[in-house]
C-alpha positions in Angstrom: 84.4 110.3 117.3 82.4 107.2 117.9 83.0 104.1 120.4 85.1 101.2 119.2 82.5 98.4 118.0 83.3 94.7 119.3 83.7 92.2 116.4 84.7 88.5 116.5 87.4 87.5 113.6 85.0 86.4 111.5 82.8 89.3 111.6 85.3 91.2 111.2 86.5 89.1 108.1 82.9 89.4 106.6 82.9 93.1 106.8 86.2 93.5 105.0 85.2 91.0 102.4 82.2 93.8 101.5 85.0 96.4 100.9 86.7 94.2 98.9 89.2 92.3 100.6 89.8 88.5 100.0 91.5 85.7 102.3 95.0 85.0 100.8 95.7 82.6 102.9 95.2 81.1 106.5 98.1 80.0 108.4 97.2 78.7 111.9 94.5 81.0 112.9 95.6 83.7 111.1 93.7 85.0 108.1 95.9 86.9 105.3 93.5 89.6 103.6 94.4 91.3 100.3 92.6 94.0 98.5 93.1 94.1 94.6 94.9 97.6 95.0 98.0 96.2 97.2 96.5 96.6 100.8 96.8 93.8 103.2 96.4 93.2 106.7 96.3 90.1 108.9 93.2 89.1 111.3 93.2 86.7 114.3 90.0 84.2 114.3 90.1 83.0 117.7 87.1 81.0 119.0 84.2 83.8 119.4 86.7 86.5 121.0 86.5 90.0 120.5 89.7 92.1 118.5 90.6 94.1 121.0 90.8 98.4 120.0 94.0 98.8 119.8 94.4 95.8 117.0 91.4 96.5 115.4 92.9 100.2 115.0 95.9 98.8 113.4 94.0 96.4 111.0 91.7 99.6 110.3 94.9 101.7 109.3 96.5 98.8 107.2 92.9 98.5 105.3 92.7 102.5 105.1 89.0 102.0 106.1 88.0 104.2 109.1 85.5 103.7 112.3 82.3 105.0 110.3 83.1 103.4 107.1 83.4 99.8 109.3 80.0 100.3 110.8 78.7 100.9 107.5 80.3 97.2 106.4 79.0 95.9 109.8 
């Protein structure tokens, strides 16, 4: 299994965007992403800090994308 990578909210935005996810909406700092097949997650932006593992496990698992296939994106 590989090592977590460390993205920022917006990276992390950017890569999803190449999979084919799009911001819904933004409420606060909050961005809503949406894929055109029904999955959805939710991704902090906060001022250049990291997402930590264990959220960026769970936004991972809502996206169905896994480790390798977000280093690809990244």
């Amino acid at each position: 299994m590989s090592r977590t990578p460390r993205v920022t909210g917006p990276e992390l935005i950017t890569a999803l965007a190449q999979a084919g996810f799009g911001v819904l909406r933004v409420k606060g700092s909050h961005h809503f992403l949406r894929h055109d097949d029904g999955r959805s997650t939710v991704v902090p932006v906060h001022s250049d800090e990291t997402i930590g593992p264990g959220l960026l496990h769970k936004i991972l698992r809502d996206c169905q994308i896994t480790l390798e296939q977000l280093s690809e994106l990244l």
